[in-house]
N, C-alpha and C positions, 0 to 999 in steps of 0.2 A: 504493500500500500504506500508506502516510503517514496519507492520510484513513480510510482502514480502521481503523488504530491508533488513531489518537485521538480517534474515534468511540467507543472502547472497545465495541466491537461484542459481545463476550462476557461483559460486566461487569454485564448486566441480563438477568431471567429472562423477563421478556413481551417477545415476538418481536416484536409488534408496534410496542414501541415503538424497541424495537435498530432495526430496520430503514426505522422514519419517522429517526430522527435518524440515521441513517447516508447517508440520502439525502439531508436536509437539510444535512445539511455537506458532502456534495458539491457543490449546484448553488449552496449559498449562498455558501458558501466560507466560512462563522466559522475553522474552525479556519488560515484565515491570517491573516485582520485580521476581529476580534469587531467592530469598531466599523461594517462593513455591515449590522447588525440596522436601523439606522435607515434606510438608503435603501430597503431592501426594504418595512416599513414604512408609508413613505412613498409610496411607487409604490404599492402597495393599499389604503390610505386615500383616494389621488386618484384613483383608477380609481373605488372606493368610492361617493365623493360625485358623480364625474362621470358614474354610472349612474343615482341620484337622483335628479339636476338634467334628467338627457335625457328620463326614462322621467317624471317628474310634473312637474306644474304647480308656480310658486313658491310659494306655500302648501304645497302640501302639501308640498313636498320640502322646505319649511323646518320642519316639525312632525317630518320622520322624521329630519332631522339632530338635532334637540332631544333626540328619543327614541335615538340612537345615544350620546350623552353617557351620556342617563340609564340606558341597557342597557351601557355601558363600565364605571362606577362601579355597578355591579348586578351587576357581574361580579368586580371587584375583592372588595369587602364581601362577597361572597357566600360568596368563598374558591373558589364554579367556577371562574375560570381558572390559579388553581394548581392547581386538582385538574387541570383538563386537561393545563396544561402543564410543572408543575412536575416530573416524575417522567421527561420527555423525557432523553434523553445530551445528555452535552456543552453545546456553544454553542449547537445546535438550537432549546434550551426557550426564548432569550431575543428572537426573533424573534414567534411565535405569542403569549408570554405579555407581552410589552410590546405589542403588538396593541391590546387591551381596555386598557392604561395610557394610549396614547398617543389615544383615539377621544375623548377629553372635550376635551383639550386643541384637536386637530386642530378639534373642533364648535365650540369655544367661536371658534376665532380665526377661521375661518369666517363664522360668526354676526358678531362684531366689525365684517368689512370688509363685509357683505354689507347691514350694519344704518348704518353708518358711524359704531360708537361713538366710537373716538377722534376724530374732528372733533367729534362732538357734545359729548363731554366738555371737548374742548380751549377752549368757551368759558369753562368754568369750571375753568380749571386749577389755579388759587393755590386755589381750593375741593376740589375734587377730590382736590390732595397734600395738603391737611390730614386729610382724611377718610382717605386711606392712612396716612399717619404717626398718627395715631390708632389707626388697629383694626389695625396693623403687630403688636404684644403678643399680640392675640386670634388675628391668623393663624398666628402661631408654636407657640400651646397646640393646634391644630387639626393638629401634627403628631402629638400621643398617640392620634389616632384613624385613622393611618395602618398599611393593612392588611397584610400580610405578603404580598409579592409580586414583583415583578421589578426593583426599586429605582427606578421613578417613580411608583407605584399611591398611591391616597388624594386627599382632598382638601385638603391642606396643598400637597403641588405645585403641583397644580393653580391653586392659588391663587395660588401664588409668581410662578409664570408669567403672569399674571393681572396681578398687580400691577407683577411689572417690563417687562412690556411696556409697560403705560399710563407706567409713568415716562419708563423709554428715547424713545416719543416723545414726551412732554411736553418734553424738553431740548432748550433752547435750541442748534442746532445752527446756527444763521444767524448766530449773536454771537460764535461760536468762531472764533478766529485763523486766517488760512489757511495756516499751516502745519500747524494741528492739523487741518484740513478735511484737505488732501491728504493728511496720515498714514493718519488714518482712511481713505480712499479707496484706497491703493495697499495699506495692509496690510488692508481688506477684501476686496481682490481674489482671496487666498490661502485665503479662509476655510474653504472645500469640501476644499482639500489639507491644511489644518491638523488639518481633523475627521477627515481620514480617516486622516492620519498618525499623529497622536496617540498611538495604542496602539501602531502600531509601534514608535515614536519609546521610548515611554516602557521598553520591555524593554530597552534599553541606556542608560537613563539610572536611575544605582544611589543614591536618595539618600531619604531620610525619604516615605514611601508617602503623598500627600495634602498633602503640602507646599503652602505659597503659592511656594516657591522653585524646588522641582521639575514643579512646574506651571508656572513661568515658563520655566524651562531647558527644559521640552519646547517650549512655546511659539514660542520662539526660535529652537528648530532645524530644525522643521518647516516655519515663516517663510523661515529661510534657504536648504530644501531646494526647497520651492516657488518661491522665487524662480532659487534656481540651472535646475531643470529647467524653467521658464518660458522662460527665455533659448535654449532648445534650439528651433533655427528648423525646426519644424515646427507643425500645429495640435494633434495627437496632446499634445506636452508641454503643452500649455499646457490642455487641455482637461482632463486630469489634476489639475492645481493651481490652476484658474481657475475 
C-alpha cells in the first residue's frame, strides 16, 4: 500500500500516466532508494549497444552508435524528452528521462575504448593538459546552453565528463606511494555500495544540503557500512558492497 501512496496515484488526471508511474515504482523500486535510476539505465544502454554490435557489421554499428549521441542531444535540445517524460509521478520520470541524458555520454566513452583514444592521446599528454586547461573557461560558458531537463542533459556535462576522464587517466598513478596505491585499491572496492548507499545514507545525515562536509560525512559512513557488511562470511554480503 506504501508504493501505492507515494506513487500519488490520485494526484494526476491522465490515467495513463498514474498508472505507467505507479508501475514503474513498483518493479523499479525508486521510491526506496532513487539512486537505482542509474543501474537500470545502465543494463538498457548495454543491452542497447550489444544488439548493435550483434545485428551489424563494425562500420556500420559504429555510425549508429554516433547517431544514438546525436539522437540523445536531439532529444534533450529538442525539449521531447521532457515533454515525454517530465509530466510522469514520482521517481518514475527520472529513469526514462535520464535515458536520452545518459546515451551521449555512454556513445562517446564507447567510441573512446573502441577507437583507443586515450592511449592515442597519452603520447601527447603534457600537450593534451594544456589544451584542457586552456578551453577549461570556454567549457564552463557552455553550461548557459544547458537545456532544462533531468539534471545531467546538455552539453556542458557532457563535456565535463569528457575532460575529467582524459585527466583521471593521464595521472601519474605508477609514481604514487604505495600506501596511497593500496588506499585507492581497498577503498575502491566499496565503490558500487557507496553509490548505492548514498541517498540512503544521506536522509539521516542533517547538515548544510550540498556541502563539501556533508558529502564527506556520507562518504565515510557508507565506507564504513560497506566494509562492516563485507566482513559478513557469506558471498550475498559482499556482493552487495563489492
Amino acid at each position: 500500500m506504501a508504493k501505492i501512496f507515494n506513487a500519488g496515484i490520485f494526484s494526476d488526471k491522465n490515467i495513463f500516466y498514474m498508472l505507467l508511474s505507479l508501475l514503474g515504482q513498483i518493479f523499479i523500486g525508486h521510491t526506496f532508494n532513487a539512486t537505482m535510476w542509474f543501474q537500470i539505465d545502465l543494463i538498457l544502454i548495454t543491452i542497447l549497444f550489444y544488439i548493435v554490435y550483434s545485428k551489424f557489421d563494425d562500420e556500420r554499428a559504429t555510425k549508429i552508435i554516433i547517431f544514438l549521441c546525436i539522437f540523445g542531444f536531439f532529444m534533450q535540445y529538442s525539449k521531447l524528452n521532457l515533454k515525454l517524460f517530465g509530466n510522469l509521478n514520482g521517481y518514475f520520470r527520472w529513469t526514462p528521462g535520464r535515458f536520452c541524458e545518459m546515451l551521449p555520454i555512454a556513445s562517446a566513452g564507447l567510441l573512446f575504448v573502441k577507437f583507443d583514444v586515450i592511449n592515442k592521446l597519452s603520447r601527447h599528454k603534457n600537450f593534451i593538459l594544456l589544451i584542457l586547461i586552456a578551453f577549461m573557461p570556454l567549457i564552463f560558458k557552455l553550461r548557459r546552453f544547458t537545456p532544462v531537463g533531468f539534471q545531467y542533459s546538455g552539453i556542458f556535462l557532457f563535456s565535463v565528463a569528457i575532460v575529467m576522464s582524459i585527466i583521471f587517466c593521464f595521472l601519474p598513478f605508477d609514481k604514487f606511494p604505495d600506501y596511497i596505491k593500496i588506499s585507492i585499491k581497498n577503498i575502491s572496492r566499496f565503490t558500487p555500495g557507496i553509490y548505492y548507499m548514498h541517498r540512503l545514507t544521506a536522509n539521516f545525515i542533517i547538515f548544510k544540503k550540498g556541502s563539501f562536509i556533508n558529502c564527506a560525512i556520507i562518504f565515510m559512513t557508507c565506507l564504513i557500512i560497506g566494509f562492516l557488511i563485507s566482513k559478513i562470511s557469506n558471498k550475498l554480503s559482499k556482493f552487495l558492497v563489492e
